[in-house]
C-alpha positions in Angstrom: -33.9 -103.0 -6.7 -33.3 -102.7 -10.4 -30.3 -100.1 -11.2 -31.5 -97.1 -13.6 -30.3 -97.1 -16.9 -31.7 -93.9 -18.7 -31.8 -93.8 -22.3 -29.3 -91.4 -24.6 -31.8 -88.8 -25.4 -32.7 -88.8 -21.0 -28.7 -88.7 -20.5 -28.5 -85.4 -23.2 -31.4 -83.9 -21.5 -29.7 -84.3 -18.0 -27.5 -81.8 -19.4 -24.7 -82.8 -16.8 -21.2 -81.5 -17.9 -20.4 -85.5 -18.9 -23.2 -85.2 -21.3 -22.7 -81.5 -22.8 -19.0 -81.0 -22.4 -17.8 -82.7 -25.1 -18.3 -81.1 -28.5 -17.3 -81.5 -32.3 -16.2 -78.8 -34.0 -19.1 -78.3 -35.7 -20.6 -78.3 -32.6 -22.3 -81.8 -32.5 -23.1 -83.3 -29.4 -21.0 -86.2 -28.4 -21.5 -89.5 -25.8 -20.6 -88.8 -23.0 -17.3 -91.3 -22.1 -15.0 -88.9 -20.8 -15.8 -87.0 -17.3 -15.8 -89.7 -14.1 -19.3 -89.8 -13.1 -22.0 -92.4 -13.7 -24.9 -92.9 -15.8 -26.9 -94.4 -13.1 -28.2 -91.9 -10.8 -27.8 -92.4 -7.2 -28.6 -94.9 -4.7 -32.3 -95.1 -4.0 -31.0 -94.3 0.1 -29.0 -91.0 -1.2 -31.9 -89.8 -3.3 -34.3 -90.5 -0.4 -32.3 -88.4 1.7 -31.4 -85.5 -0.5 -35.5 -84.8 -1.5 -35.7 -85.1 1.9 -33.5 -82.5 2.7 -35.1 -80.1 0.2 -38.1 -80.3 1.3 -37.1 -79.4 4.6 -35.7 -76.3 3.1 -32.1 -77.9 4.4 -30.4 -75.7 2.2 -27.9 -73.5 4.3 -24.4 -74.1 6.3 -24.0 -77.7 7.7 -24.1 -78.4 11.1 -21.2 -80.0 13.6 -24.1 -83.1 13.6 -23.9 -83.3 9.8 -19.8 -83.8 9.8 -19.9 -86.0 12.7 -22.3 -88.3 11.3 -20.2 -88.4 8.0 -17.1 -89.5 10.6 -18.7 -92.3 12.3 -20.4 -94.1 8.5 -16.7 -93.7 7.4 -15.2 -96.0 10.1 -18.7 -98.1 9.6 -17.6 -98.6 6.0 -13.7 -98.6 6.5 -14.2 -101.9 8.7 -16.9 -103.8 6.6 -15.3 -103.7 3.5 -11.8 -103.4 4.0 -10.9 -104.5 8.1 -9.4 -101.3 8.5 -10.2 -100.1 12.2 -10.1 -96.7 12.0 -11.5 -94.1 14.4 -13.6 -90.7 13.9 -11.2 -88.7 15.8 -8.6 -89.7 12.8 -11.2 -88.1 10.2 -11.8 -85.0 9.0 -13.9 -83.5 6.3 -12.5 -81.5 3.5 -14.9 -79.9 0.4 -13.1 -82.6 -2.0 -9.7 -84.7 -2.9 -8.5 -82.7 -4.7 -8.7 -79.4 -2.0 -6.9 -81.9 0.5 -4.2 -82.1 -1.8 -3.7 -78.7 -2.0 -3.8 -78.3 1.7 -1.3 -81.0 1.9 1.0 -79.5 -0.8 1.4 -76.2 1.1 1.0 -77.1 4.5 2.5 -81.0 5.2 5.7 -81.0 2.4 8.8 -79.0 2.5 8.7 -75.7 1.3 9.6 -75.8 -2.6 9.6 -79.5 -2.4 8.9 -81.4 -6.1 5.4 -83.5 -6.3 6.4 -86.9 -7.7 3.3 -88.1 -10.1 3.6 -91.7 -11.8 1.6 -91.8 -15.1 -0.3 -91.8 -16.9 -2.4 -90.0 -14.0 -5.3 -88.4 -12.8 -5.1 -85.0 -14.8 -5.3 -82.2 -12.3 -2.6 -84.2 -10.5 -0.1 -82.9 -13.0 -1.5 -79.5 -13.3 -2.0 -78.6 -9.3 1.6 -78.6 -7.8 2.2 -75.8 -10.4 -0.6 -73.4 -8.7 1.6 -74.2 -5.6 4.9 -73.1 -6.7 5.9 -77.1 -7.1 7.6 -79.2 -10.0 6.0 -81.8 -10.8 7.6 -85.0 -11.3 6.1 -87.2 -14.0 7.4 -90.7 -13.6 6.1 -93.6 -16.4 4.6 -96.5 -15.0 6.3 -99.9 -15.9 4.3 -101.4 -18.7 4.2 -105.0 -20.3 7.4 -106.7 -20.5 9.3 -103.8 -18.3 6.8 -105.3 -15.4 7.2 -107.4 -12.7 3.5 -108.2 -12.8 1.5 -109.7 -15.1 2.6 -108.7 -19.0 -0.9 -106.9 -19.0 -0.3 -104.6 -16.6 1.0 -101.6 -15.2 3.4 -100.9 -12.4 4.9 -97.9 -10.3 8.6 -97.5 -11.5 9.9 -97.3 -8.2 13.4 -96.9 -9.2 12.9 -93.7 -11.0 10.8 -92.9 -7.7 13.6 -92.7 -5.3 15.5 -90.8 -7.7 13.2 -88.3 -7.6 12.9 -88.8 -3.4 17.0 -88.7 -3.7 17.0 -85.5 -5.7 14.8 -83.7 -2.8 10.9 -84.3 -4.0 8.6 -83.9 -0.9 5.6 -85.8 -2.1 4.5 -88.7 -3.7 0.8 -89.1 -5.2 -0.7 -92.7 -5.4 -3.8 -93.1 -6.8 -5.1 -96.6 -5.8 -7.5 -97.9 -7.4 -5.5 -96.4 -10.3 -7.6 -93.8 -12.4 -6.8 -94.1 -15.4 -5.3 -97.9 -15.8 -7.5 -99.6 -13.3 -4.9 -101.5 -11.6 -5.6 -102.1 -7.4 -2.2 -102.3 -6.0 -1.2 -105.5 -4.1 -0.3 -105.5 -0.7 3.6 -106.2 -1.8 3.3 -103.5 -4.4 2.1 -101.1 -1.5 5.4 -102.4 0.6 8.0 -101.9 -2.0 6.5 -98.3 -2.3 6.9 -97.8 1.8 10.5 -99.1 1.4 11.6 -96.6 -1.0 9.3 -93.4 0.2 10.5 -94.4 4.3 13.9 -94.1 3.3 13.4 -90.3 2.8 11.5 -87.0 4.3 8.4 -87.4 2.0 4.8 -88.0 2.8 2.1 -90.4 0.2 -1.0 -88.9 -0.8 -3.5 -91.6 -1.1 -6.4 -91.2 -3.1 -8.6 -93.6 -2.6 -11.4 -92.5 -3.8 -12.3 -95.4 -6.4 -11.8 -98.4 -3.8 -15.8 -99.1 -3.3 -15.6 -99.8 -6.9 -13.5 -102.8 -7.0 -14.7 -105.1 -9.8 -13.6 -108.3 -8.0 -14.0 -109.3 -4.4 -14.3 -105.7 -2.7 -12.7 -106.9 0.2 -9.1 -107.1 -1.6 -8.8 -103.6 -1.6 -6.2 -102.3 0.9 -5.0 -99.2 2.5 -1.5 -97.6 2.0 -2.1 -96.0 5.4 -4.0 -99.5 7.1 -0.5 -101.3 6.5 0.7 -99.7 9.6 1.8 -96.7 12.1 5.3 -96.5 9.8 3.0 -95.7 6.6 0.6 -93.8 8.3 3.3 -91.6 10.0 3.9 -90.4 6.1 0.6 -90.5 4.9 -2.7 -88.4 4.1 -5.5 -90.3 3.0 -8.3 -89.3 0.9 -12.0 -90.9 0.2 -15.1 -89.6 -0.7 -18.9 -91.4 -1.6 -18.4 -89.0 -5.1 -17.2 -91.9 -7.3 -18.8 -95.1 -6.3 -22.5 -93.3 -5.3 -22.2 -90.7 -8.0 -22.5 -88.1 -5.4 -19.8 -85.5 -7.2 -20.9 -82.7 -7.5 -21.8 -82.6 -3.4 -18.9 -81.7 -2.3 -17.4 -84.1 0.7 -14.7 -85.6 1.2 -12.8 -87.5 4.0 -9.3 -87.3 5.0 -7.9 -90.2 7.0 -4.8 -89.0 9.2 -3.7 -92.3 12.2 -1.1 -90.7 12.6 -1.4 -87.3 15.6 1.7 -85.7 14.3 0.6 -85.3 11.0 -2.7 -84.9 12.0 -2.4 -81.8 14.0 -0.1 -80.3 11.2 -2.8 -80.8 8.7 -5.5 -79.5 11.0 -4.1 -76.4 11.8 -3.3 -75.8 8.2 -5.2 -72.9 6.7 -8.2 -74.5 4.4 -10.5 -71.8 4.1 -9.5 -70.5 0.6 -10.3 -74.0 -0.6 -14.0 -73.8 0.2 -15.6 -76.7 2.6 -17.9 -79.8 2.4 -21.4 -78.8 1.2 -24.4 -79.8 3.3 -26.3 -82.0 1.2 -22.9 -83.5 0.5 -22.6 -84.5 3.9 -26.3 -85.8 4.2 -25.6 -88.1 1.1 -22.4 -89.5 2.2 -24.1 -91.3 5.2 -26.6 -93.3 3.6 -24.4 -94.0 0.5 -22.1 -95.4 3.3 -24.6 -97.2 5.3 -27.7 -98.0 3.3 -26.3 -98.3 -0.3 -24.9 -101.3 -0.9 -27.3 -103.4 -3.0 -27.3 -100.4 -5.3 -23.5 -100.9 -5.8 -23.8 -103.9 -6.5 -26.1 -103.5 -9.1 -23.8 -100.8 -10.5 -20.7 -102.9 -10.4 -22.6 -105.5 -12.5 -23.2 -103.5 -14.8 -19.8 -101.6 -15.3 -18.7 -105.8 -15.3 -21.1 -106.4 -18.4 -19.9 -103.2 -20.2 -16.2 -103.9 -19.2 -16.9 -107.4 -21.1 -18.9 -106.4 -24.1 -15.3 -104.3 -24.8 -13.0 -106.8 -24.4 -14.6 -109.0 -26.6 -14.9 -105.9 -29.2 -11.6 -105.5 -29.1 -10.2 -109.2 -29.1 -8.0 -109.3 -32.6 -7.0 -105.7 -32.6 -3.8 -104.2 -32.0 -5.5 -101.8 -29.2 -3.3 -101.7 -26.0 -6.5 -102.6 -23.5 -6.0 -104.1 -19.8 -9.0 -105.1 -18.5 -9.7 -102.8 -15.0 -9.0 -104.4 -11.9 -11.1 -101.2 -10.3 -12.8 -97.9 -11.2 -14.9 -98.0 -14.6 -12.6 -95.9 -16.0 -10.2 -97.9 -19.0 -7.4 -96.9 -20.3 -6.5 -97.9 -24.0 -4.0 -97.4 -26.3 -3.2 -97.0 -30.1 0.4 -97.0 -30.1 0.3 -99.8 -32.8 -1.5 -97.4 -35.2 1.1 -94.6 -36.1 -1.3 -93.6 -38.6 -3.5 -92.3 -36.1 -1.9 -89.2 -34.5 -4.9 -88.6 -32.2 -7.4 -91.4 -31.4 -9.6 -88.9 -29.0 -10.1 -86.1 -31.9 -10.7 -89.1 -34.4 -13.2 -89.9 -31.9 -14.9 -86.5 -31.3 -15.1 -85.6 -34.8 -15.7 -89.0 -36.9 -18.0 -90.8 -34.4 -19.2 -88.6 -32.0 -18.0 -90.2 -29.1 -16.4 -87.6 -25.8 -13.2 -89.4 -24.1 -9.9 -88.3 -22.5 -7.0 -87.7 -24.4 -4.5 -89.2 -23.2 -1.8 -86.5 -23.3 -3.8 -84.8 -20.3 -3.0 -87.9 -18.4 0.9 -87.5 -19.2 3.9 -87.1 -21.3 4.2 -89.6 -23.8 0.4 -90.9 -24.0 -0.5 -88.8 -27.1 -1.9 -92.1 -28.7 -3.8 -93.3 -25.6 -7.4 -92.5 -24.7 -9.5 -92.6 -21.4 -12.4 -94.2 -21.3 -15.2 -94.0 -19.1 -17.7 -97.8 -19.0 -20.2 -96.6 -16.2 -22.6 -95.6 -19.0 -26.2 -96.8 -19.9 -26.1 -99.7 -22.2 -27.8 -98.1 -24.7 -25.3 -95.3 -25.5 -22.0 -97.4 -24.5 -22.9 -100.0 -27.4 -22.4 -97.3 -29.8 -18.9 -96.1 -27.5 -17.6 -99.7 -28.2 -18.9 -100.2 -31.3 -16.8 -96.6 -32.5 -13.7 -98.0 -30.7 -14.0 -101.0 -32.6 -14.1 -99.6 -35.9 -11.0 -97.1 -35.1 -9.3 -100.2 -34.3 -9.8 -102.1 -37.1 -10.1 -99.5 -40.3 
């Protein structure tokens, strides 16, 4: 198996939102480093399935079979790669992450109850609570020398946490594998967050969507929820195949509930406003579970060489650059360049190059850029090469 890697003028003629989202002002096309989606396709198993599907004219409402099937390659995949034993009666199948966090937000939290969100974050985590009626709660991740890990990396500020738990906030969101700094959360990390978040009437919604694409041994990677009945008594869990098969735009996603209580509560929850899993999404998910992983393999390699080919642009700069643990999406930051009020538009405009700006991802971040390295070698030399040159004009 040899992973695709199409050429910049294939990427712009995709026309996918990552490739004609991103403008200049002038209205220039720019590469496309910003939305999370890859440059590679999809598994030759998901692709096999999904023609075949059309072909069949499979093309309308999904059947029970569909959603079952989806259940049982979950706990397949939640055993090989990470020991958890879950079963299919736990899961259940929402249309994506992001409409289980709504669902969880008005159905599982206290009425009125404040959405605690450490940052920098996953945008439309700071945007969503507010559609509910919610506060949100923006709490700064620890950073270098005000971290207890390694002076590289990031950390959840769990004393400003159980403030926010002690002041009445319902709901804390952990993202893990960490989109946008890459950090996978230890197992201790994951315990010091159950001691403060057990303490009070507040559930953890787990996103952890980006844990097939851990850069290292993809074994480390370990649940919030898989730690034990105590955490999974206050936790909804969310996965989906949409990140690490490039699947995103099918619409299914998993939610992982060991615990009855809560599980009941969120399955009797009105969903239906928030639309539900797509067919073809469901058909993809099982062989990207079952029959995929050579593929991600290959893809993991070569977010690894791109991830590397970075670092070593940026070695000698001033750029504030850890190198992902998981995910493909990095997180970098130009705080030691007041000159340069907004590294994204400098981007956009001067070089042509579509990435996150960081102020989207939280207060305080104005100088910091996200930056997606699941592209085609091609284009992401000439990414890397424009981040090198910002860095060193």
């Amino acid at each position: 198996m040899t992973l695709w890697t199409p050429t910049e003028a294939e990427l712009y003629e995709t026309g996918t939102q990552k490739w004609s989202g991103v403008k200049t002002t002038d209205g220039e096309s720019t590469l496309g480093a910003w939305v999370a989606e890859m440059d590679f396709g999809t598994s030759p198993a998901v692709k096999a399935r999904l023609q075949k599907a059309v072909e069949q004219g499979f093309l309308g409402y999904p059947p029970a079979w569909a959603g079952e099937a989806v259940k049982e390659a979950l706990v397949e995949l939640e055993d090989r790669r990470y020991g958890w034993a879950i079963k299919p009666g736990w899961v259940t199948l929402a249309p994506s992450i992001l409409a289980s966090l709504r669902v969880t937000i008005d159905a599982l939290t206290r009425p009125g109850s404040a959405v605690i969100v450490p940052t920098p974050a996953y945008m439309p985590f700071l945007t969503i609570p507010a559609e509910h009626g919610r506060d949100v709660i923006e709490i700064p991740s620890l950073h270098h020398a005000e971290s207890d890990e390694d002076e590289d990396a990031w950390a959840l500020n769990l004393i400003a946490i159980e403030e926010a738990l002690q002041n009445g906030a319902g709901l804390v969101v952990l993202c893990n594998p960490w989109n946008p700094t890459g950090r996978s959360l230890t197992v201790a990390e994951l315990q010091a967050l159950h001691a403060v978040v057990g303490k009070y009437d507040a559930l953890v919604f787990a996103d952890e969507v980006h844990a097939p694409l851990v850069l290292g041994d993809p074994g480390s990677f370990v649940s919030y929820a898989s730690l034990g009945p105590d955490y999974a008594a206050h936790t909804v869990t969310a996965v989906a195949a949409s990140k690490a098969w490039n699947v995103a735009g099918l619409n299914c996603a998993q939610v992982i509930l060991p615990d009855a209580a809560l599980r009941q509560k969120y399955e009797d929850a009105p969903k239906s406003r928030f639309g539900y899993p797509a067919a073809l999404g469901q058909l993809a998910t099982v062989p990207a579970y079952l029959e995929s992983d050579e593929w991600l393999v290959e893809a993991i390699a070569q977010i690894n060489a791109n991830l590397d080919l970075l670092g070593e642009a940026l070695q000698g700069t001033d750029v504030d650059y850890h190198r992902p643990e998981a995910t493909y999406l990095t997180w970098l930051g130009f705080d030691a360049y007041p000159e340069l009020e907004d590294p994204a538009v400098t981007l956009r405009e001067e070089y042509r190059v579509g990435v996150n700006d960081g102020a989207t991802l939280g207060r305080g971040y104005e100088r910091w850029i996200r930056v997606n390295a699941a592209m085609s070698p091609e284009p992401w030399k000439k990414v890397v090469a424009a981040i090198a040159d910002l860095a060193r004009r």
